[in-house]
C-alpha positions as CSV (number, residue, x, y, z in Angstrom):
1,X,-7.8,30.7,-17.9
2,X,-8.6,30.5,-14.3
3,X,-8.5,27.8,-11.7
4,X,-12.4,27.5,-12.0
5,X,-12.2,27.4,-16.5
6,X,-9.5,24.8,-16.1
7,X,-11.6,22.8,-13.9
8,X,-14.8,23.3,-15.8
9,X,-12.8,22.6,-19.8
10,X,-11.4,19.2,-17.6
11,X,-14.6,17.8,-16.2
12,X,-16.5,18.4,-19.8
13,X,-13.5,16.4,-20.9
14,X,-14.3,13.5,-18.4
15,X,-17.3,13.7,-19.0
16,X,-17.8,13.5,-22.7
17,X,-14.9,10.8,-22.4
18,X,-17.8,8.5,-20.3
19,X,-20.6,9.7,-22.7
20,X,-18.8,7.5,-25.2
21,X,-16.9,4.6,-23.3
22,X,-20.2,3.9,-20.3
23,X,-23.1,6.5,-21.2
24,X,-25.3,4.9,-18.8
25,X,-22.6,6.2,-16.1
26,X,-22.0,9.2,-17.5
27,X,-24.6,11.1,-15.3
28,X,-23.1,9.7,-12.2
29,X,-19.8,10.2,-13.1
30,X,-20.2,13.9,-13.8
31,X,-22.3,14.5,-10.1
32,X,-19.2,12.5,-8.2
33,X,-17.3,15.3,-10.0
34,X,-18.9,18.1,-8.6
35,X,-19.1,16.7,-5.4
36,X,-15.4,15.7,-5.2
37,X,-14.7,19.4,-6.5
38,X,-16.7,20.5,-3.5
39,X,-15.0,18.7,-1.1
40,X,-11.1,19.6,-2.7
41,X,-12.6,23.7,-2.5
42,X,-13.8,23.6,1.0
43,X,-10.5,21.7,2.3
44,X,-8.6,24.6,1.0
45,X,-10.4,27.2,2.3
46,X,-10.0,25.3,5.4
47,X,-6.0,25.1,5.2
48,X,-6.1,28.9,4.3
49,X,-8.0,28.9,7.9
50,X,-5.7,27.1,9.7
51,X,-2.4,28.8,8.1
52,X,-4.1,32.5,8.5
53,X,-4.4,31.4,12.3
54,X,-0.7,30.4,12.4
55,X,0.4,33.9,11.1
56,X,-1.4,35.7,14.0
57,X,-0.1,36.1,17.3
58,X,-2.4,34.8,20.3
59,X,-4.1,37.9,21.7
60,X,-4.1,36.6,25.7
61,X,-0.7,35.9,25.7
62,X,0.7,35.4,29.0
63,X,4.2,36.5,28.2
64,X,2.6,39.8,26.3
């Protein structure tokens, strides 16, 4: 199972964990999820970003 089945199996888990405790927040609770989820997958592709432009020399270089 993948990054993405993992996360999916884990939030219905959450989730269905609220259904029963607070259903009147379950709704709620799920969107803040996906959001948060959002936010975690964007960051990384950021950091990939930032260490991809680490790993390549500058191309005006004044020493080059």
């Amino acid at each position: 199972m993948g990054w993405a089945g993992g996360w999916q199996q884990a939030r219905q888990a959450v989730v269905a964990l609220w259904r029963r405790a607070r259903p009147e927040r379950a709704l709620a609770i799920e969107a803040e999820l996906e959001e948060t989820r959002a936010e975690v997958v964007a960051a990384q592709a950021g950091d990939r970003l930032i260490e991809a432009a680490w790993e390549w020399p500058p191309t005006n270089f004044e020493g080059s």
